[in-house]
VEXDREN-2710 file (C-alpha; in Angstrom, 1 decimal):
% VEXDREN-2710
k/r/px/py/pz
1/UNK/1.8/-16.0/-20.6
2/UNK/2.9/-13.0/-18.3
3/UNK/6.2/-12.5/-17.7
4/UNK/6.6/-13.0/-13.9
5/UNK/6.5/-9.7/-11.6
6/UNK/9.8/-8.2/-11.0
7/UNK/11.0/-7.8/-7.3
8/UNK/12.4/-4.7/-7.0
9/UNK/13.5/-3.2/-3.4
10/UNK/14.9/0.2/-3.4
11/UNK/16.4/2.4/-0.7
12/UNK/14.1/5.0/0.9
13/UNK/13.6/8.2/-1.9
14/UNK/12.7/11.5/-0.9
15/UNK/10.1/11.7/-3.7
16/UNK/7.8/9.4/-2.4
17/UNK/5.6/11.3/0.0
18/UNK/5.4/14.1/-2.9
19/UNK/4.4/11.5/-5.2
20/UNK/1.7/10.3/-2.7
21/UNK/0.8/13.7/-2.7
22/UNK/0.4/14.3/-6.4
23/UNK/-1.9/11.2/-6.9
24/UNK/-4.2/12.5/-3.8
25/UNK/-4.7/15.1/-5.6
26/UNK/-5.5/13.3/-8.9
27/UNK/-7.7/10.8/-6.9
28/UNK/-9.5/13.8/-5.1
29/UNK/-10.5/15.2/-8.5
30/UNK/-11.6/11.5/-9.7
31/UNK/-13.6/11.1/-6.6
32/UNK/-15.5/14.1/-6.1
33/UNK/-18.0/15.4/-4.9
34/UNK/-18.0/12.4/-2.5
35/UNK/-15.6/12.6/0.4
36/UNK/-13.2/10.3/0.5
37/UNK/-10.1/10.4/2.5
38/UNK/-6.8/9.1/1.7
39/UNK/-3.8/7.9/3.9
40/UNK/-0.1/7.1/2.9
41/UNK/0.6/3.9/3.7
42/UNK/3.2/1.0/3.3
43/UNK/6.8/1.0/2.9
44/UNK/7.1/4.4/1.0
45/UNK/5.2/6.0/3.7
46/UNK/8.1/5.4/6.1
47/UNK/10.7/7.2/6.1
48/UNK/14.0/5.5/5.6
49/UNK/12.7/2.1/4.9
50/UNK/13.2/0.5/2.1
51/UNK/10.6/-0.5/-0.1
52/UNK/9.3/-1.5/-3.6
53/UNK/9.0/1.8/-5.5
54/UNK/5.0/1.7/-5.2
55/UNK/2.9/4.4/-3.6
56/UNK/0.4/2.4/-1.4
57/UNK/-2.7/4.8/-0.8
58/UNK/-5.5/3.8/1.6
59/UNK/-8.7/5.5/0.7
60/UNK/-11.6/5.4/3.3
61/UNK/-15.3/6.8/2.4
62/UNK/-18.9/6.0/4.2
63/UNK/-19.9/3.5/1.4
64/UNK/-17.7/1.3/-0.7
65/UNK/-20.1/1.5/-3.3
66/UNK/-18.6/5.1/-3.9
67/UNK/-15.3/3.5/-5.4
68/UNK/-17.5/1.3/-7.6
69/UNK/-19.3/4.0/-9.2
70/UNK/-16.3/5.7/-9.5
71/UNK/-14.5/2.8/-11.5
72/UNK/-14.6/4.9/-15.0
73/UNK/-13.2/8.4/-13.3
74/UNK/-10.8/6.4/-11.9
75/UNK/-9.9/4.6/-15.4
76/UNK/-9.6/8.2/-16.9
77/UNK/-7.0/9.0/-14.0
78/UNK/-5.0/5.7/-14.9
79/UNK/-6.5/3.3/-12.7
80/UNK/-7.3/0.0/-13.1
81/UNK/-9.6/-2.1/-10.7
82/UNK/-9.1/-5.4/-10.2
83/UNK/-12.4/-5.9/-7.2
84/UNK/-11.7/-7.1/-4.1
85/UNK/-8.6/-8.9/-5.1
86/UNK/-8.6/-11.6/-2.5
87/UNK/-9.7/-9.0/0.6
88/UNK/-13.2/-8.6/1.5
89/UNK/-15.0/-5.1/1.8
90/UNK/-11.8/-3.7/-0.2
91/UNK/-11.9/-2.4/-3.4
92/UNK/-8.5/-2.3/-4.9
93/UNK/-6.8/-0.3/-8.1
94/UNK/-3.2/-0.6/-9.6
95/UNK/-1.8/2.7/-11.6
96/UNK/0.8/1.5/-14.3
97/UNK/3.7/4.0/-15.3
98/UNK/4.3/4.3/-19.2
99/UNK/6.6/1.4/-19.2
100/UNK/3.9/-1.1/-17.8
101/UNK/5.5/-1.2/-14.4
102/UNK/3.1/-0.7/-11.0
103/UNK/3.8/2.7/-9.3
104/UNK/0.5/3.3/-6.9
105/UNK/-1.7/0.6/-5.3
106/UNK/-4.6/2.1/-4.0
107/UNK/-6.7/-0.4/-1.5
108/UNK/-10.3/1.1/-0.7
109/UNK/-12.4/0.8/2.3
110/UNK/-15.5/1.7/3.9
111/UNK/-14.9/3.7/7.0
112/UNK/-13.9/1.8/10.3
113/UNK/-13.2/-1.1/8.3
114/UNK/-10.4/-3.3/10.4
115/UNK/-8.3/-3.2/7.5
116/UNK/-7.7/0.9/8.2
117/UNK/-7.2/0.3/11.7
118/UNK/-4.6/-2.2/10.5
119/UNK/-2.8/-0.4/8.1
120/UNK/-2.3/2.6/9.9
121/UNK/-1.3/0.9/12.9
122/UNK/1.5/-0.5/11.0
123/UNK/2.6/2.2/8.8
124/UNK/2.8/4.6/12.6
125/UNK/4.5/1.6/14.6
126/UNK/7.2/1.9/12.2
127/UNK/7.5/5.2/11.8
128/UNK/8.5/5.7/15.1
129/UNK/10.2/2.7/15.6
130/UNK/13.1/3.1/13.3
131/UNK/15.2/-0.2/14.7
132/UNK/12.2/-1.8/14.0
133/UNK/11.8/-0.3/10.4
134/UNK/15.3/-1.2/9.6
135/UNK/14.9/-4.9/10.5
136/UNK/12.1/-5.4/8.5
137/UNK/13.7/-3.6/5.3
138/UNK/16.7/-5.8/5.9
139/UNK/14.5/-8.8/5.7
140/UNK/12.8/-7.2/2.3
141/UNK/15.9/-6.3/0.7
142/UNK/17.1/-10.1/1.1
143/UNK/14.1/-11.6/0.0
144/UNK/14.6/-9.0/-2.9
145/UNK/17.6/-10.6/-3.6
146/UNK/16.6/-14.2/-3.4
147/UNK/13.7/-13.9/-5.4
148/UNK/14.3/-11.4/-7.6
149/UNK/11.5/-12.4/-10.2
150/UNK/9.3/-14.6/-7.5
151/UNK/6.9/-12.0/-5.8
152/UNK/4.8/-14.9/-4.2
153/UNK/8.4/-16.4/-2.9
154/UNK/9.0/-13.4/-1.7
155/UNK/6.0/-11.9/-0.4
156/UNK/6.6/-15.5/1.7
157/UNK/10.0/-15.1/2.6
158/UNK/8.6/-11.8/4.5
159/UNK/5.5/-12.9/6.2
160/UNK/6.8/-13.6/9.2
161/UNK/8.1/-10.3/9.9
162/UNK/5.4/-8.9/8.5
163/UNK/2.8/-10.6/10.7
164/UNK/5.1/-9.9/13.7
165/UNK/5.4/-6.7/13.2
166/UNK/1.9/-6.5/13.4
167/UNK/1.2/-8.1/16.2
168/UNK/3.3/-5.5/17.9
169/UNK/1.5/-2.5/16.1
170/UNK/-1.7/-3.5/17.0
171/UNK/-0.8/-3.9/20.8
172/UNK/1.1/-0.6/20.4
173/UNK/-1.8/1.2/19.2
174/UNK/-4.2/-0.5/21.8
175/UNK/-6.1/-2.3/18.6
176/UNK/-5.4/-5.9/20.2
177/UNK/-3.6/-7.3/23.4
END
């Protein structure tokens, strides 16, 4: 049996968009010759926010089938795919650190895919809406706290605010009304 997933939320580090930019460059190199583009996003892509130490990347590219036939480069580059993983039209990869613990997420999509639209929206509503941003890493550091060793409890715990802030995003960004 697995041990269970450790909930770990962290105060916003410095490092984090230079580590986003270290495995772009990695992925870049795994993915070539075919353009792909790739976006910082989720709670390490805001500034100040606090977040689970994970570097989310979005990748976008004209055909998913690109990140399927690019499964074994990615391997080689330390990723492992794991499909779809519960979202349609996504192909998604998790990148381990030598002690086994998840350091980059990287959730691929064809170009104009709702999901990008989504994502982004997010990731800019709260970077310019730091009261916003601080609410929401309130809410993550408690559900930290209360499920310490739970990530679907506290993946839960958050959903609300997640789905609200949102909601607001994708008015924001003129996605939705």
């Amino acid at each position: 049996m697995k041990p269970p997933r450790k909930v770990e939320v962290v105060p916003y580090q410095e490092g984090w968009p230079e580590s986003f930019t270290t495995e772009e460059a990695i992925l870049i190199e795994a993915m070539e010759p075919d353009h792909v583009v790739f976006h910082h996003i989720g709670s390490t892509s805001v500034p100040g926010l606090s977040a689970k130490p994970i570097i989310d990347i979005l990748a976008e590219a004209d055909a998913l089938g690109l990140f399927d036939k690019a499964v074994d480069a990615l391997r080689l580059a330390g990723y492992e795919s794991r499909g779809e993983n519960g979202v349609p039209g996504r192909r998604y990869f998790i990148k381990y650190d030598s002690n086994g613990d998840r350091r980059v997420h990287l959730h691929a999509f064809e170009k104009n895919s709702p999901q990008i639209k989504r994502h982004l929206a997010f990731r800019d509503y709260l970077r310019v809406h730091p009261v916003r941003a601080a609410h929401y890493g309130n809410v993550k550091e408690t559900g930290a706290g209360l499920f310490p060793s739970d990530i679907s409890s506290y993946i839960a715990y958050k959903e609300k605010t997640v789905l609200e802030i949102e909601r607001e995003a994708l008015v924001w960004a003129g996605i939705r009304e």
